[in-house]
N, C-alpha and C positions, 0 to 999 in steps of 0.2 A: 504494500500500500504506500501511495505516496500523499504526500500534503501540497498542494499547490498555491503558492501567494498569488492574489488578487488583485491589482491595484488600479486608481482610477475608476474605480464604480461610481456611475451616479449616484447621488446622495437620495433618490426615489425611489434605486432599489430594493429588492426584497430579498431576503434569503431565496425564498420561494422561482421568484422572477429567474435567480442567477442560475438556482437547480435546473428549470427549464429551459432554457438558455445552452446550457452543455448539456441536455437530454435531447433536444433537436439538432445538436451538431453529433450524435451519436457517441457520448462519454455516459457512461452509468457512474453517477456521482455516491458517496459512501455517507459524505456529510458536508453539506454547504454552510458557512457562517460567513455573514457581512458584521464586521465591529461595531458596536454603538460607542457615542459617549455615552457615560451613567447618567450626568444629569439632565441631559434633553432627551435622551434616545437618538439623537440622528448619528445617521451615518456615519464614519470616520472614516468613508472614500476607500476601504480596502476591507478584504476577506481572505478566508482560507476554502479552497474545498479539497475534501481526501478523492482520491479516486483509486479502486480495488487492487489494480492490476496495475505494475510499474509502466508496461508498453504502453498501454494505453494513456496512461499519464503522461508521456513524453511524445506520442502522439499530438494530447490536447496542447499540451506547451508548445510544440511547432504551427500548430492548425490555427492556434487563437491569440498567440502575442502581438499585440498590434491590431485585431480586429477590432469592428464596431460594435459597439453595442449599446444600446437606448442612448446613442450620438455621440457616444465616447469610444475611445480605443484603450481597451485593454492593455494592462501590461498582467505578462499570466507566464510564472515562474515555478521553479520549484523553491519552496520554503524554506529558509535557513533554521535552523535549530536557535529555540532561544537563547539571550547572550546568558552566561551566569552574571547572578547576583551576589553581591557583596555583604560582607556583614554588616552590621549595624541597625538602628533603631531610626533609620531614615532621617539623620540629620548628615549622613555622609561621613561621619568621623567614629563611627563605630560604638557611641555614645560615651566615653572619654570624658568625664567631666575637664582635667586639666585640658586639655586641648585646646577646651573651648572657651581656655578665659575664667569659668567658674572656679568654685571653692574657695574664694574666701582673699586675705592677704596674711601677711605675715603675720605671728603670732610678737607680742608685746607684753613686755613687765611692768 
C-alpha cells in the first residue's frame, strides 16, 4: 500500500469529490482525507489518499501530477514519512527552566 500526497485541492473539495475523482480515472482508493483546519473546518489545500497496490499507485502518480481538477492542477506524489518530533513541552527548549531566563536571581545575606 502506498500513501499519496495531494496538493492544491480546491478549498470546495470533498473527501468524497476527490474519492470519485480517482475512481473515474480507474485507481481503487483505500482511504481519501483532505486536511481541515480545526477551527473553521476549511480546507488546508492538500490530502493524503492510500491506494492498495504499489503499481497502481505509481500509475496514479504518473497519470495525474499536473492534471485538472475542479480548475486546478494537481500536484499528486508519493508521501514523505513524517519528520520526527523533538522533545519538549512545546516551548522549543525542552522545558529547561534555566534556559529560559526563569528561576529566580542570586541568593543574598
Amino acid at each position: 500500500m502506498k500513501k499519496l500526497y495531494i496538493g492544491n485541492i480546491p478549498y470546495n473539495c470533498t473527501d468524497q469529490d476527490l474519492a470519485e475523482w480517482f475512481t473515474q480515472g480507474g485507481y481503487s482508493t483505500q482511504s481519501v482525507t483532505i486536511l481541515r483546519d480545526r477551527a473553521t473546518g476549511q480546507s488546508r489545500g492538500f490530502g493524503f489518499v492510500e491506494i492498495g497496490n504499489d503499481e497502481e499507485a505509481d500509475r496514479a502518480i504518473a497519470a495525474l501530477n499536473g492534471k485538472a481538477f475542479m480548475g486546478r492542477a494537481l500536484v499528486v506524489n508519493e508521501a514523505r514519512p513524517p519528520a520526527p518530533r523533538g522533545p519538549g513541552g512545546g516551548r522549543g527548549e525542552g522545558g529547561n527552566r534555566e534556559r529560559r531566563g526563569g528561576g529566580g536571581g542570586r541568593y543574598r545575606e
